[in-house]
N, C-alpha and C positions, 0 to 999 in steps of 0.2 A: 454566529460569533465570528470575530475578527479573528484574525491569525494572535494563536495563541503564546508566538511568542511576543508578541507585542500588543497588550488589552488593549483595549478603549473602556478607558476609565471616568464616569461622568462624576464631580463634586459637584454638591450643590450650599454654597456658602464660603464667603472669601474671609472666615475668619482664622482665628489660631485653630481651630479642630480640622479647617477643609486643610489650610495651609498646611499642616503639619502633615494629615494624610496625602497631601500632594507632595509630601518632602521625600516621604517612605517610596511612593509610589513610582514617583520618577528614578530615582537613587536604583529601581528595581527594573526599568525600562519600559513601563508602562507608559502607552500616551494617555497622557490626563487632560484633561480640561476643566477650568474651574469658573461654573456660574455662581454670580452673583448680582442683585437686583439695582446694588447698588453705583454708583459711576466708578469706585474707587474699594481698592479690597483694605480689610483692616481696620475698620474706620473704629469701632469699639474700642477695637489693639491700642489704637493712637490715643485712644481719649484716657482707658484706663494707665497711657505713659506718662498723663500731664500732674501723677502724683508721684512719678519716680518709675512706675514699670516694675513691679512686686511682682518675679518672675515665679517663683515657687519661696521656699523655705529650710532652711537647715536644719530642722529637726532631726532625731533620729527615726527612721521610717516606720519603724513600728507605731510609735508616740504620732508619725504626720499621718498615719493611717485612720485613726482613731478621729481625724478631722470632720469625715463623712457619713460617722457615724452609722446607721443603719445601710447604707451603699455601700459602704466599705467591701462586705465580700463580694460586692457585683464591679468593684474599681481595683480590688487587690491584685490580680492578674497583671491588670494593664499598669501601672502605680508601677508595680514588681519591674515589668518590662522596660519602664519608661522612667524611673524615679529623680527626684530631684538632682540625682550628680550628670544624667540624662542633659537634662533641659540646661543642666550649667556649661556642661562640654556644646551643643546644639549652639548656644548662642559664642560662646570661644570661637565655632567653626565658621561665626559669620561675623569676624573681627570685633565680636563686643565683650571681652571679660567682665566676669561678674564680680561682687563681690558679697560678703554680710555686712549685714549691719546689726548695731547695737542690739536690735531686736530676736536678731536668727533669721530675719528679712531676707530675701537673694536679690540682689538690683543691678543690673548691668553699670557699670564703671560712667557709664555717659548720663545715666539718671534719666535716659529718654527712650522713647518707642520708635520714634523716626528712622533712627539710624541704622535701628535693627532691622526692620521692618521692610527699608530700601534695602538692605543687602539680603533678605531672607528672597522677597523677589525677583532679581537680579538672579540667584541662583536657581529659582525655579525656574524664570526663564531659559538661561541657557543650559537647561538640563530638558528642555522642551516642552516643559507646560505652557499649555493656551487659556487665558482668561475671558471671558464673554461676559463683558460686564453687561449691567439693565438688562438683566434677565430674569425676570420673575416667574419662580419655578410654581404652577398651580395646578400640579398633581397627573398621573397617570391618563393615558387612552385604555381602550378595551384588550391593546393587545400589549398594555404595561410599557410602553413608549413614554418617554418623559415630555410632558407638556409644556413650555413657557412661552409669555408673552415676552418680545421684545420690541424696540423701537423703529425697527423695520415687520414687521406682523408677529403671526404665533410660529413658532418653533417648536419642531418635534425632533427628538432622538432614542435611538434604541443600544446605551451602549452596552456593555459585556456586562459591565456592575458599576453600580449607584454609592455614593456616601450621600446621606446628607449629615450636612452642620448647619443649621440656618440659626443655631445660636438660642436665647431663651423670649422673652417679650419684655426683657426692660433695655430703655433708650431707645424706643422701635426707631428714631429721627436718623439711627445711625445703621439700619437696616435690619434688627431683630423684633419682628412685632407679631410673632406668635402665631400666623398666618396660618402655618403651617399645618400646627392641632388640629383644627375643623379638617382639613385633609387627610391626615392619617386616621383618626377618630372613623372619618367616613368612607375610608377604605379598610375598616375592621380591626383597626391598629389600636393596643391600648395604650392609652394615653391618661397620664393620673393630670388635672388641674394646674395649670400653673398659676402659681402663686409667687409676690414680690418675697427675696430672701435679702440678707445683707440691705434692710431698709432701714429709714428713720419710722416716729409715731407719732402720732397725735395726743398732746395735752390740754387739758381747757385753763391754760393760762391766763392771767388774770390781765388785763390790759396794761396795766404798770411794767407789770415783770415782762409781758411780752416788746412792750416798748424800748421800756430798759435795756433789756437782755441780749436781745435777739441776733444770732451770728457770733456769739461769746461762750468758748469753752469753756468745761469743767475738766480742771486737769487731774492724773493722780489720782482717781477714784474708783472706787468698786463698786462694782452693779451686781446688784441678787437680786434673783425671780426664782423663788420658790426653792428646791435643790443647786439652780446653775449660781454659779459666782465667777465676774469676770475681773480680771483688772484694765484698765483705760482711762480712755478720754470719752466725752461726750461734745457736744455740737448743741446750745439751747439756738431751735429752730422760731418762726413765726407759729408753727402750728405747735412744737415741742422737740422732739430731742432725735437727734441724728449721731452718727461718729460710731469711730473703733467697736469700743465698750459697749452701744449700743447694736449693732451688726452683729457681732460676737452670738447675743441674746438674742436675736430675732426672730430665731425658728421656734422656739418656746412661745416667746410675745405673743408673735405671730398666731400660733393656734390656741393660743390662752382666750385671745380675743375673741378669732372665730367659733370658739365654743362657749365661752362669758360674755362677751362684749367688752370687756376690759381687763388691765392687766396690773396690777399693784405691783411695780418695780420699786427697791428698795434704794439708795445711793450712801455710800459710807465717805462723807468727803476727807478723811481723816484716817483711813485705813490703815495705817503702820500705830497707829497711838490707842492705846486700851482706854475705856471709860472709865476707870479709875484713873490715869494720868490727862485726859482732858478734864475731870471733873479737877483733879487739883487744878490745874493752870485755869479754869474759869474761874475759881476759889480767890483772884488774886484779886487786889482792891482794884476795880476801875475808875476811881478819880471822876474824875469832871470830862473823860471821854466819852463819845457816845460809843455804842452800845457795837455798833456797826466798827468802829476804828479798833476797840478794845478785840473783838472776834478775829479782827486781820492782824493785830500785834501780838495777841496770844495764844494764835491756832493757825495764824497764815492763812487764811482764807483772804481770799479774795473777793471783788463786790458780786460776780454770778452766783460763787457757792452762798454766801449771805443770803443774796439774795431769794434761792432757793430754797430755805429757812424759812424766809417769811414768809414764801409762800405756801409751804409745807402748814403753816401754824395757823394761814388766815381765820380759819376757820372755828379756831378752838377759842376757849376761855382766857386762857390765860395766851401773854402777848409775848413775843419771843424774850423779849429782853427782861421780860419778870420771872420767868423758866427758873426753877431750882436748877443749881449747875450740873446736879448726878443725873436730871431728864435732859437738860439741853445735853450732858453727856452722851446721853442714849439717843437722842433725836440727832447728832450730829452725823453717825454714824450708820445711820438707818432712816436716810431721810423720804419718806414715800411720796412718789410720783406715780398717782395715775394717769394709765394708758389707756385712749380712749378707743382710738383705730390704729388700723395701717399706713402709711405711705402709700401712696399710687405705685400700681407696679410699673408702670413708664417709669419712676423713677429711681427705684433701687439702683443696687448695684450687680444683683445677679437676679436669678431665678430658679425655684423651687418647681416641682413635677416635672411634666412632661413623657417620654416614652417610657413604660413601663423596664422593668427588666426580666420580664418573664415574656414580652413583648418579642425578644433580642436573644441569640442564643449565646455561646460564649465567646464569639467573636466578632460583638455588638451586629450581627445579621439579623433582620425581619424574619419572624417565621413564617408571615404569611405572606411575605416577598421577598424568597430567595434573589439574592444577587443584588440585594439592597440595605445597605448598613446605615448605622446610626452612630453619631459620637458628639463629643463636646457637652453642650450645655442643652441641647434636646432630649438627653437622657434623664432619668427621673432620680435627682443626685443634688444636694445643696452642701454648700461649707464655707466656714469664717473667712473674711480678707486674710489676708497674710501671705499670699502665695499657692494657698491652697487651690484656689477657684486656677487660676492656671493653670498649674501641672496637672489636673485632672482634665480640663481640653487638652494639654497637649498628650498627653499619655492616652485618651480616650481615641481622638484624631490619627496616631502614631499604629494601635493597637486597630483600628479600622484599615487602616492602609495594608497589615502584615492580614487581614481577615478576607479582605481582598483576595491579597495575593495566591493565602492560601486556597479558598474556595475555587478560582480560576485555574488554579496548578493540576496539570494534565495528570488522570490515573496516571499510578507507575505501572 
């Protein structure tokens, strides 16, 4: 081991989970180093800014806990340590105030990842962290040396202690492809499945509607599958349906599928109005309008929700527009869409499994490779957009860095 009052600290992943553990790490005088396969660290960071940068969430913690659902007591510790007023001060300290939004959103003041992102490096650097980019980390030697290829040959290191973040396997083009799994898998690590989280699905739309349709929200609506009920927005895709509302649902969807083949999601375009007060206002004489004009001046629908009407009905006997208005009540508000698959998980937006947590002890460390931890989105942990999926890299990231420090801290 290196003189211990200054580690040598290997990361392997240049995203918010290595980043963050490089923030702890340096701050504590450790030299870090931080590989990454990619030419440039961040790159997800950036992409996930080009919808604004949904840093965490304002909820009450208890309430933002409940986000992770069955992870939650394997995330509460770090959550606890690391919480949303955490990540809000964090980024204050790298000239970007936050703010909320309407939603309970937390978004930096600049609505962008760039800016944060150059000044979060700028300080690692001069707090003396070293970056080794194009370095692709592909697993241990015999005597637990870290192995990578780079652009000058293979590279071997033996530091004090390891983090990896390499992140989950969706967007692999931006350096997260999963690579990893078959590696730990086969050095005895468990490892549960990854699976696409925060995705769109597949409907067999009908060529009209998908022609029609396609790249046009449904606003204002609520989605049920089974017990879950969301409220959102939707996305009708070329294959079927993306957005908020749907992401929300997806871990349910999602194994609905994989154990049925499909998934009967429900859509209420009309959510605030009872079927008793739709059925009056469809009651009202329609004149000489069509059927389609009368729906949008009496219910505010729009031509997508319509239009997902018709295609809800093609199938049935009677035609949308001959509907008794107490069924077209009922069918407005429970309109069924079947789900046929998944989205690719290249394309989500997060991902689901990964390192187990019985894998990991309490301060995300390998059990069966002391002096090597885990954090971010490799840990086996899914949750809604909103802010959630963040603060749980940075809290996970932040809570490996203090796991570090402490396992390396000389008996007293």
């Amino acid at each position: 081991m290196s003189d211990v009052s200054r580690p040598n600290v290997a990361i392997i992943g240049a995203g918010p989970a290595g980043l963050m553990a490089a923030d702890v790490l340096a701050g504590e005088g450790a030299a870090v180093t931080v590989y990454d396969r990619m030419p440039s660290a961040g790159r997800k960071f950036l992409l996930a800014g080009r919808g604004g940068l949904n840093l965490t969430h304002s909820d009450e913690l208890e309430r933002f806990l409940t986000r992770y659902g069955a992870a939650t007591p394997h995330l509460r510790a770090a959550i606890e340590a690391f919480p949303p007023a955490a990540t809000r001060a964090w980024s204050e300290g790298l000239h970007q105030p936050t703010f909320i939004g309407t939603s309970g959103r937390v978004f930096p003041k600049s609505f962008k990842a760039s800016p944060l992102l150059r000044s979060w490096l700028r300080r690692l650097a001069a707090a003396g962290v070293t970056f080794k980019l194009r370095h692709h980390w592909t697993g241990w030697d015999d005597g637990g040396a870290l192995l990578f290829s780079a652009p000058d040959g293979p590279v071997t290191i033996a530091p004090d202690a390891t983090i990896l973040a390499l992140g989950g396997a969706s967007w692999p083009r931006l350096g997260s492809d999963g690579a990893w799994a078959d590696v730990l898998a086969n050095a005895g690590i468990a490892v549960a499945p990854l699976k696409p989280a925060n995705c769109g699905f597949t409907a067999n739309w009908s060529e009209v509607f998908r022609n029609r349709f396609e790249g046009q929200p449904l606003k204002r609506i609520a989605l049920t599958f089974g017990e879950h009920s969301v409220r959102g927005e939707a996305i009708i895709t070329r294959a079927g349906l993306e957005g908020g509302g749907i992401y929300a649902l997806s871990a349910p969807l999602r194994d609905a599928i994989a154990t049925q083949g499909e998934a009967l999601l429900h859509i209420a375009l009309r959510p605030d109005a009872s079927a008793s007060e739709l059925k009056a206002r469809l009651e009202a004489p329609r004149g000489k309008q069509s059927f389609s004009t009368f729906l949008r001046k009496v219910l505010n629908l729009w031509p997508p929700a319509i239009g997902l009407l018709h295609e809800a009905t093609m199938a049935l006997p009677v035609k949308l527009a001959a509907m008794p208005p107490g069924a077209l009540a009922e069918l407005i508000n429970a309109v069924p869409v079947r789900l046929t698959g998944t989205a690719p998980i290249a394309t989500a937006i997060s991902t689901a499994g990964g390192v187990t947590f019985d894998a990991v002890d309490e301060r995300f460390m390998l059990r069966r490779r002391p002096g090597v931890f885990v954090a971010g989105e490799m840990l086996d942990w899914e949750a809604p957009t909103g802010g959630y999926l963040l603060q749980a890299t940075f809290a996970t990231g932040a809570a490996a860095g203090r796991g570090v420090l402490e396992w390396l801290r000389p008996p007293a």
